[in-house]
PDB file as gemmi writes it, atoms N, CA and C in Angstrom:
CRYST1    1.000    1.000    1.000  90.00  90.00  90.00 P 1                      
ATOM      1  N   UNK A   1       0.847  -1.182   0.000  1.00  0.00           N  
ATOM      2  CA  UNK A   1       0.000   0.000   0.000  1.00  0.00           C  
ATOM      3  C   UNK A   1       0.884   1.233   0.000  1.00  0.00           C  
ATOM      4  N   UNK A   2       0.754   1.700  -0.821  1.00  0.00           N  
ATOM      5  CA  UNK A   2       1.399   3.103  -1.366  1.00  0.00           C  
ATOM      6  C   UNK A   2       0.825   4.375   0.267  1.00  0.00           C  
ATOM      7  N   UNK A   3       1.821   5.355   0.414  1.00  0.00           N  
ATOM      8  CA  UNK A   3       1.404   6.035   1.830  1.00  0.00           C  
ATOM      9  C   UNK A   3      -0.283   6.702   1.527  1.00  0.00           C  
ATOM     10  N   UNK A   4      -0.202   7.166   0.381  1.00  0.00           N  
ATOM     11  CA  UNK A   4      -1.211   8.123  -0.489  1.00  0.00           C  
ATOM     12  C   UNK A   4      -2.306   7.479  -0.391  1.00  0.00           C  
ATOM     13  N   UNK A   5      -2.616   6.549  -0.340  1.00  0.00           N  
ATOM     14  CA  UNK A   5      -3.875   5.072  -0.469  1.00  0.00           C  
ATOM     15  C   UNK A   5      -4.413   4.797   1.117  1.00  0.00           C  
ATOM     16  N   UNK A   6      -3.317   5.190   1.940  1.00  0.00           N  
ATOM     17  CA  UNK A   6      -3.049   4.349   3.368  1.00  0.00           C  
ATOM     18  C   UNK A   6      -4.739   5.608   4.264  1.00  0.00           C  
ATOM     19  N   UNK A   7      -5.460   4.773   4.771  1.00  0.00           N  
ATOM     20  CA  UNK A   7      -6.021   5.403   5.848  1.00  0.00           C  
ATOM     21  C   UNK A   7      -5.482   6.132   7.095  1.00  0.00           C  
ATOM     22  N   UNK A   8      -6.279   6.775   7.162  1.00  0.00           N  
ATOM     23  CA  UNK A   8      -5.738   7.273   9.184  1.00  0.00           C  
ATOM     24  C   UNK A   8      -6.455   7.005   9.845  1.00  0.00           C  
ATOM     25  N   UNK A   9      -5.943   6.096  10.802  1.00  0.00           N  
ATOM     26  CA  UNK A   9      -7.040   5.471  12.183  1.00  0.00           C  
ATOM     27  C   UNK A   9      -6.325   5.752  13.527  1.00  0.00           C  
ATOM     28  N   UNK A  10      -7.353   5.763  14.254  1.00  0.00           N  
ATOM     29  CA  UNK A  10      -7.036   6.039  15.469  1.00  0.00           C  
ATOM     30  C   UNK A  10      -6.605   5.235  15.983  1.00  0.00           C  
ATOM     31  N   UNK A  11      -5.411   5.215  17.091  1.00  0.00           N  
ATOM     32  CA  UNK A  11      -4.647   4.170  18.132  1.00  0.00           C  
ATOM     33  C   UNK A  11      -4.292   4.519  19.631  1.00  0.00           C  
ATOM     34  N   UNK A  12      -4.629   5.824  19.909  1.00  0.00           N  
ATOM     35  CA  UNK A  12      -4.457   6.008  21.306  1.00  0.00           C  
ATOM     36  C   UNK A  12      -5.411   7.045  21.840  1.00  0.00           C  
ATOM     37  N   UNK A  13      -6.081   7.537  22.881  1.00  0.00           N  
ATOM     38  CA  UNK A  13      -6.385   8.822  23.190  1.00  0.00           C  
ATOM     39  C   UNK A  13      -5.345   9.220  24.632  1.00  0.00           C  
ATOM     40  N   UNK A  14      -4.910  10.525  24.334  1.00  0.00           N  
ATOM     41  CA  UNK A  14      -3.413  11.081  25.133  1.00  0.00           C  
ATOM     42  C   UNK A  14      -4.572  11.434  26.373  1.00  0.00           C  
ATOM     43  N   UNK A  15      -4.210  11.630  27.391  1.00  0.00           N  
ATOM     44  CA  UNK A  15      -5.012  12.582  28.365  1.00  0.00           C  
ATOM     45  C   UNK A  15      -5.259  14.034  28.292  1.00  0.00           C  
ATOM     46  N   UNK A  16      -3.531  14.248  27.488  1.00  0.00           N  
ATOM     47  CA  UNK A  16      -3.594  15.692  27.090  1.00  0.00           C  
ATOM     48  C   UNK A  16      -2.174  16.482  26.364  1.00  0.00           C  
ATOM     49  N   UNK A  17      -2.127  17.831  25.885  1.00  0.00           N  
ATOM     50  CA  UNK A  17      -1.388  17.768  24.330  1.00  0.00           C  
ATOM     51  C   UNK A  17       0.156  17.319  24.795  1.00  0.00           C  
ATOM     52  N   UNK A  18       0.714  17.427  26.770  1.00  0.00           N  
ATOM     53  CA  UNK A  18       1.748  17.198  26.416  1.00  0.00           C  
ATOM     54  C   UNK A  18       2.389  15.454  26.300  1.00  0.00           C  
ATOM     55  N   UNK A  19       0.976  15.124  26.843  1.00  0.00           N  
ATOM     56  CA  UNK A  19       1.494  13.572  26.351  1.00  0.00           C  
ATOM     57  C   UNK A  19       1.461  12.911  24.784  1.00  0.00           C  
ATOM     58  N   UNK A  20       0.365  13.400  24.367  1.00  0.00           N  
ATOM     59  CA  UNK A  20       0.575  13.411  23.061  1.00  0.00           C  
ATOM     60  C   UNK A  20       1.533  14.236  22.111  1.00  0.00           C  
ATOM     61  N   UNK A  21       2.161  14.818  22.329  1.00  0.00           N  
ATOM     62  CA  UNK A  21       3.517  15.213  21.662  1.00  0.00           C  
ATOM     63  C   UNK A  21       4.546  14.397  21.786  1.00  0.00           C  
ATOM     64  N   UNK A  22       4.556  14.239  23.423  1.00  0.00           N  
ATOM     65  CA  UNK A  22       5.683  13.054  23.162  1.00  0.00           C  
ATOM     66  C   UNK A  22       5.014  11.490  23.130  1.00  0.00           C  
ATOM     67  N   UNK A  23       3.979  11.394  22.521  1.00  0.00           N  
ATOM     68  CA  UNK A  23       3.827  10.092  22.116  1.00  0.00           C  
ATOM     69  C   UNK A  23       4.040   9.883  20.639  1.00  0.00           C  
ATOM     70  N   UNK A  24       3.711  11.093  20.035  1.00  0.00           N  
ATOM     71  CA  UNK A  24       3.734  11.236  18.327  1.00  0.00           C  
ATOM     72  C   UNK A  24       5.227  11.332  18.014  1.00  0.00           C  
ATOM     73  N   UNK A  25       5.837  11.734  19.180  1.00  0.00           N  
ATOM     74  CA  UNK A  25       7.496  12.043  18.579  1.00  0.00           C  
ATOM     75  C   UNK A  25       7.956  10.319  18.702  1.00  0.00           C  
ATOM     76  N   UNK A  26       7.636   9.838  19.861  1.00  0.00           N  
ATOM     77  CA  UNK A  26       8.280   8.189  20.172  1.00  0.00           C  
ATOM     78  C   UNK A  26       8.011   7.597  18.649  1.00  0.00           C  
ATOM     79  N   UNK A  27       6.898   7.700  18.206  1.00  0.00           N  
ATOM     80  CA  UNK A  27       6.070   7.007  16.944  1.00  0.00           C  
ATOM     81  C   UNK A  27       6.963   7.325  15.773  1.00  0.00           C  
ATOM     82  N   UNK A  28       7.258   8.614  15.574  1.00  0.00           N  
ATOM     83  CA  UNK A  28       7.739   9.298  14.564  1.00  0.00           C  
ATOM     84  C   UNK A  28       9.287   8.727  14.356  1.00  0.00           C  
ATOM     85  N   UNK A  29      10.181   8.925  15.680  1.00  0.00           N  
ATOM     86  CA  UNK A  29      11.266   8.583  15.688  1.00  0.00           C  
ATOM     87  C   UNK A  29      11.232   6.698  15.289  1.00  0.00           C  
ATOM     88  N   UNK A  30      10.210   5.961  15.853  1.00  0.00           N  
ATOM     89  CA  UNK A  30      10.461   4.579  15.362  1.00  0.00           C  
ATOM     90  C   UNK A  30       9.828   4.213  13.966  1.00  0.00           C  
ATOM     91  N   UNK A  31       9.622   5.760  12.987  1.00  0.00           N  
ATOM     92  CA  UNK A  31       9.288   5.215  11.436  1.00  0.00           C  
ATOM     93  C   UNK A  31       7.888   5.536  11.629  1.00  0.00           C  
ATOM     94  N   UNK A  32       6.584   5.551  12.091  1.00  0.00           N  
ATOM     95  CA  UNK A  32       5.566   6.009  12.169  1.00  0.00           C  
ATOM     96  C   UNK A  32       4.726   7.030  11.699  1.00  0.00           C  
ATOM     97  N   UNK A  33       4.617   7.241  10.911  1.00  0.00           N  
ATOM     98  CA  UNK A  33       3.560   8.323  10.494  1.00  0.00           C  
ATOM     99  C   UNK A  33       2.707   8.603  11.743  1.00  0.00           C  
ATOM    100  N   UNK A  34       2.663   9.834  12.081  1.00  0.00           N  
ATOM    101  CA  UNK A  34       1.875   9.878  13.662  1.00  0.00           C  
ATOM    102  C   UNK A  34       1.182  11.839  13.743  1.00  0.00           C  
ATOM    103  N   UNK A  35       0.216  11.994  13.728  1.00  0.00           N  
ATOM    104  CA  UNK A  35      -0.328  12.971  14.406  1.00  0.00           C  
ATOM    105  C   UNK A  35      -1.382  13.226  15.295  1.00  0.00           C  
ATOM    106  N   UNK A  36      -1.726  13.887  15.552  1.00  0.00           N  
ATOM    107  CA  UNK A  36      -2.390  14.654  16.653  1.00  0.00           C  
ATOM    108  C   UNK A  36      -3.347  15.209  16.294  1.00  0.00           C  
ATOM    109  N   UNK A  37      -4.576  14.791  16.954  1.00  0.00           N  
ATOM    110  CA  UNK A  37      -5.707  15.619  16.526  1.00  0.00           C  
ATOM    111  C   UNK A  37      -6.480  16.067  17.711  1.00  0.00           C  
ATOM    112  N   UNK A  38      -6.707  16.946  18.150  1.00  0.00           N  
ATOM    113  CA  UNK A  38      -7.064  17.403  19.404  1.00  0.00           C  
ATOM    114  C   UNK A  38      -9.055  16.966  20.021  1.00  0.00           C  
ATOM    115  N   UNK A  39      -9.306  16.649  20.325  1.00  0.00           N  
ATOM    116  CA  UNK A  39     -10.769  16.270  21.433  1.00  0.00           C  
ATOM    117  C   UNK A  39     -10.752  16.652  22.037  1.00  0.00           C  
ATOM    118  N   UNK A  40     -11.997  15.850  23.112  1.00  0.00           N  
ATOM    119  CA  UNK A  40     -12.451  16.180  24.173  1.00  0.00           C  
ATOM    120  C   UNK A  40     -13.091  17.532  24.328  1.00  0.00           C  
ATOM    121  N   UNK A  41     -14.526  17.130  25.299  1.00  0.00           N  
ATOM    122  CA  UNK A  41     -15.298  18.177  25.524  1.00  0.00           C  
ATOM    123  C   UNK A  41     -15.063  20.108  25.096  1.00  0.00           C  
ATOM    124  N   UNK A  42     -15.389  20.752  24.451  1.00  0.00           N  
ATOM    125  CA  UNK A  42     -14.885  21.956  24.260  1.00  0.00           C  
ATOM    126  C   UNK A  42     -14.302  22.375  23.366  1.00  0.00           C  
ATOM    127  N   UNK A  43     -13.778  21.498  22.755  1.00  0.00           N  
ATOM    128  CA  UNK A  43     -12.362  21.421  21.450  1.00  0.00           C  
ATOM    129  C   UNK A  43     -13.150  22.429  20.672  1.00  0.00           C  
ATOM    130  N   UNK A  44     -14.320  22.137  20.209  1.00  0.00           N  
ATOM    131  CA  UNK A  44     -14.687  22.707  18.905  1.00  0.00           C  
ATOM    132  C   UNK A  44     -14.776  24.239  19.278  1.00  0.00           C  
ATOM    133  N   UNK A  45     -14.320  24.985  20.578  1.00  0.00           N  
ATOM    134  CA  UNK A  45     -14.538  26.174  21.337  1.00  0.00           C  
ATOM    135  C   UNK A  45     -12.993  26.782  20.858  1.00  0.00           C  
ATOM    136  N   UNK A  46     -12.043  25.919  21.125  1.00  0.00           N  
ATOM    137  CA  UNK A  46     -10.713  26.803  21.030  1.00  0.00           C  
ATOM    138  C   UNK A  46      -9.982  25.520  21.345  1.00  0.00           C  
ATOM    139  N   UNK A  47      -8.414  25.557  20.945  1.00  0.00           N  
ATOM    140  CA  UNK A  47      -7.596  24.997  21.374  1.00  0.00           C  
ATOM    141  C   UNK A  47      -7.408  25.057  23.461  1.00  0.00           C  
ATOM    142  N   UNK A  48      -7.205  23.878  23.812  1.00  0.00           N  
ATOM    143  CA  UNK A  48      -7.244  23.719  25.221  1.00  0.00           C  
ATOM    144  C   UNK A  48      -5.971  22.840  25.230  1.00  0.00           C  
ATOM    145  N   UNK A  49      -4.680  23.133  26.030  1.00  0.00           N  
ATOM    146  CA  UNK A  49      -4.002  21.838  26.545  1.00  0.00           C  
ATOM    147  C   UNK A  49      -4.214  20.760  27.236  1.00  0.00           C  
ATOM    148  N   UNK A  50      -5.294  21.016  28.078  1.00  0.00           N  
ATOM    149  CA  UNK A  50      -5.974  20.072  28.949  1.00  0.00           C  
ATOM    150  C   UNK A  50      -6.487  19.200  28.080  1.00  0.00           C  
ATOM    151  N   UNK A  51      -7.587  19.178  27.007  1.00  0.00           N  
ATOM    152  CA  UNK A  51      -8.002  17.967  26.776  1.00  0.00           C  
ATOM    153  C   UNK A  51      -7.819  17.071  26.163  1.00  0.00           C  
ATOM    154  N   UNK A  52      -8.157  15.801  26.218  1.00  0.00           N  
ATOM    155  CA  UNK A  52      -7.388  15.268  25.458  1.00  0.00           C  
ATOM    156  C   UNK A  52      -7.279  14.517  23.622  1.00  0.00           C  
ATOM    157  N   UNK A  53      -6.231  14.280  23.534  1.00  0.00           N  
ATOM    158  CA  UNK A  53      -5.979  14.219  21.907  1.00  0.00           C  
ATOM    159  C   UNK A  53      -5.642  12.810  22.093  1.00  0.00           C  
ATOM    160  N   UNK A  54      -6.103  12.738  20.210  1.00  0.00           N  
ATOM    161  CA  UNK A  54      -6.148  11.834  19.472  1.00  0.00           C  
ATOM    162  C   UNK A  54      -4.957  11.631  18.899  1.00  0.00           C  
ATOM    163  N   UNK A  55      -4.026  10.290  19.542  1.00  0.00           N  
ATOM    164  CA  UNK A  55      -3.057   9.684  18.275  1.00  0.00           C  
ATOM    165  C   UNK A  55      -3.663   9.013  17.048  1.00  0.00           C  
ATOM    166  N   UNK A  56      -3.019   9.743  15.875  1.00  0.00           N  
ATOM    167  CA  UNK A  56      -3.200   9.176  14.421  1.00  0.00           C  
ATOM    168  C   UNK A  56      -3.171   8.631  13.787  1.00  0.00           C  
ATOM    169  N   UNK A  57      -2.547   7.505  13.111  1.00  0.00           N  
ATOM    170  CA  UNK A  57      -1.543   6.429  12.373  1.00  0.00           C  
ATOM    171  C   UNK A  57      -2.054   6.307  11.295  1.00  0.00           C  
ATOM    172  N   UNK A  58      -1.210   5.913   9.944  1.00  0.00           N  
ATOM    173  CA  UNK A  58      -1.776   5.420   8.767  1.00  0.00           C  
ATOM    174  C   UNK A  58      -1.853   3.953   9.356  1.00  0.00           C  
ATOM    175  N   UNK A  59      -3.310   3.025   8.932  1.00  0.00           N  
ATOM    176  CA  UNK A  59      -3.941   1.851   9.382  1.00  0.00           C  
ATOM    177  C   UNK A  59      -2.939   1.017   8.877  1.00  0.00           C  
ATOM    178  N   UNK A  60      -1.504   0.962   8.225  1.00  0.00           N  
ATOM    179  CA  UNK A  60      -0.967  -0.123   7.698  1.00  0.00           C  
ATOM    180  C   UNK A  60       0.372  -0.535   9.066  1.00  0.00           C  
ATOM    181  N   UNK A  61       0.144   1.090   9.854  1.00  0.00           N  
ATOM    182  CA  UNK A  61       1.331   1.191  10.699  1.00  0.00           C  
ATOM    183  C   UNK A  61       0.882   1.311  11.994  1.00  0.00           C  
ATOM    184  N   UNK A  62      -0.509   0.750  12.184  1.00  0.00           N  
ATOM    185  CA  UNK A  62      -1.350   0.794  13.540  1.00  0.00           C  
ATOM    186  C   UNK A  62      -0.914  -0.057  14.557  1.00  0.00           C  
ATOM    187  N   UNK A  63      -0.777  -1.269  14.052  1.00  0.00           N  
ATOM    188  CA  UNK A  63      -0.631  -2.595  14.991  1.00  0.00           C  
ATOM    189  C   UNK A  63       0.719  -2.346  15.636  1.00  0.00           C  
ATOM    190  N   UNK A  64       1.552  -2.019  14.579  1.00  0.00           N  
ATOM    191  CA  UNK A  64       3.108  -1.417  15.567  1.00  0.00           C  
ATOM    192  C   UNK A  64       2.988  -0.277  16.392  1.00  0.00           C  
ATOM    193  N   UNK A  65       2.154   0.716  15.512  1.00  0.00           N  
ATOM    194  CA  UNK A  65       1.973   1.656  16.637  1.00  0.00           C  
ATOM    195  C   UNK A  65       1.655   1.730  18.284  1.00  0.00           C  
ATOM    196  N   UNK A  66       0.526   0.743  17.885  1.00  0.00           N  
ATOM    197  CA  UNK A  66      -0.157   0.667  19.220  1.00  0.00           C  
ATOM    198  C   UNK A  66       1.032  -0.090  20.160  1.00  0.00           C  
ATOM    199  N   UNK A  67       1.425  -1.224  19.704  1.00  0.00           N  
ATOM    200  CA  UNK A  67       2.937  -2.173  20.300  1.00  0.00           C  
ATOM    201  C   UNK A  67       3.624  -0.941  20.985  1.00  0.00           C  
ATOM    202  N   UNK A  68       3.954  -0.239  20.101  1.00  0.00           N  
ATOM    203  CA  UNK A  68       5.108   0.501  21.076  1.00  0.00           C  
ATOM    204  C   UNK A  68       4.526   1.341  22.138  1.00  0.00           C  
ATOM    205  N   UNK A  69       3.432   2.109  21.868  1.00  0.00           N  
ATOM    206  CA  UNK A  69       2.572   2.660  23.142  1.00  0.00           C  
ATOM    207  C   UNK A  69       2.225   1.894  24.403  1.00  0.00           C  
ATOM    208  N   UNK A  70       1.742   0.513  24.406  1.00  0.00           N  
ATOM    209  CA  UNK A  70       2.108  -0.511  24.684  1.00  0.00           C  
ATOM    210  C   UNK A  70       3.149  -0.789  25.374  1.00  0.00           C  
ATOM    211  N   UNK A  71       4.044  -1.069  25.180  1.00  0.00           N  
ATOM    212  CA  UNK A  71       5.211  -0.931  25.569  1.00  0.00           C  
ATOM    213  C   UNK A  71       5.745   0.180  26.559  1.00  0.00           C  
ATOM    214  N   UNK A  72       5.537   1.270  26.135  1.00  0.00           N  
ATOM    215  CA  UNK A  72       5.564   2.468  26.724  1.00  0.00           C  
ATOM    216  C   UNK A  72       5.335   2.395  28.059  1.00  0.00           C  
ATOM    217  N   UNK A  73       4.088   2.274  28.450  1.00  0.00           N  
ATOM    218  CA  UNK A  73       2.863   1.562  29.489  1.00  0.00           C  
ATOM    219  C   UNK A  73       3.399   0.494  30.103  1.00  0.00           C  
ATOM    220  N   UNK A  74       3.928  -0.321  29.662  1.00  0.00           N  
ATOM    221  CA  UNK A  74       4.500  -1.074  30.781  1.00  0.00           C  
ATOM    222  C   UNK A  74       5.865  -1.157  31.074  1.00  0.00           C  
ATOM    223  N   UNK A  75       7.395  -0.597  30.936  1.00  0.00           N  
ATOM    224  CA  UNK A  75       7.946  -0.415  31.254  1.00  0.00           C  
ATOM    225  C   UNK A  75       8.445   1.482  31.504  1.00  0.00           C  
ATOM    226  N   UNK A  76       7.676   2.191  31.166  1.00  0.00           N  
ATOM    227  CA  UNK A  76       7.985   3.390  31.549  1.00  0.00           C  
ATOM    228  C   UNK A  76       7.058   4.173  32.941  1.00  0.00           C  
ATOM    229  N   UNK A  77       5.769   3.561  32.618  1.00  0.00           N  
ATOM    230  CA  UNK A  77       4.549   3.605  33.767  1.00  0.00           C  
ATOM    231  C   UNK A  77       3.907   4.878  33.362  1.00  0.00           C  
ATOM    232  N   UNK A  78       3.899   4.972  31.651  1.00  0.00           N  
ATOM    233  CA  UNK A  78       2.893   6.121  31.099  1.00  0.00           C  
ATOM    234  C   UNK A  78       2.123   5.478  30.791  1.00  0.00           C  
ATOM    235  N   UNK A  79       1.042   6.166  31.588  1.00  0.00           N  
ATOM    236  CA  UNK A  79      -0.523   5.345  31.497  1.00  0.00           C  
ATOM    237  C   UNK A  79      -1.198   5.559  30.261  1.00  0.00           C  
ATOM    238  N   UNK A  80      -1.594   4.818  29.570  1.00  0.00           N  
ATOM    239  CA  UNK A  80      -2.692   5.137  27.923  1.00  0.00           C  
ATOM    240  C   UNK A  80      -3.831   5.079  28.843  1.00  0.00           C  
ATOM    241  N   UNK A  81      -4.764   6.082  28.235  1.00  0.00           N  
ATOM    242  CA  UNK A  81      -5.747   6.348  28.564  1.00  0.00           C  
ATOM    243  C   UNK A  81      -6.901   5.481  27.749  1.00  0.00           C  
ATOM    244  N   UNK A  82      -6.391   4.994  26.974  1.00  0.00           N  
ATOM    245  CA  UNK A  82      -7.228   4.339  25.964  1.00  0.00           C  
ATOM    246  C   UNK A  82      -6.333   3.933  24.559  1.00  0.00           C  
ATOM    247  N   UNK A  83      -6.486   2.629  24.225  1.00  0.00           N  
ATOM    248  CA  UNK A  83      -6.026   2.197  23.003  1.00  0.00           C  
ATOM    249  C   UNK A  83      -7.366   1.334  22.146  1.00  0.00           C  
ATOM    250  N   UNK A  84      -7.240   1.391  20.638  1.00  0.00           N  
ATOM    251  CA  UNK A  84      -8.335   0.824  20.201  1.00  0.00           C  
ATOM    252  C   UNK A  84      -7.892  -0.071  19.111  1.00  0.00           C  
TER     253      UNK A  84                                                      
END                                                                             
């Protein structure tokens, strides 16, 4: 699958933007296509740091994605708030 073809699905929700920065950078640095899309209650009001965001992935690079978040979570003790 060519990148251009590739979907974007969701694989994590951050609690909030500064965990999701450095979750998109971990992703990025291990080859990942990874962004950030901001949620939670209010969003559509203004940008908020508090709430929380959406990790991104193209769906071909999900299953690793999620692995290393995963990972993350159990030897670093950064809690995912949610993986799907």
């Amino acid at each position: 699958m060519e990148a251009r073809d590739a979907r974007v699905v969701h694989v994590a929700t951050a609690p909030n933007e500064t965990f999701a920065m450095m979750w998109r950078d971990i992703l990025r640095d291990a080859g990942i296509v990874a962004l950030v899309k901001g949620g939670g209650a209010g969003y559509s009001f203004g940008h908020n740091l508090l709430n929380e965001q959406y990790i991104m992935v193209r769906d071909d690079q999900a299953e690793q994605a999620r692995q290393i978040l995963a990972d993350l979570d159990e030897t670093d003790g950064l809690v995912l708030w949610e993986t799907s």
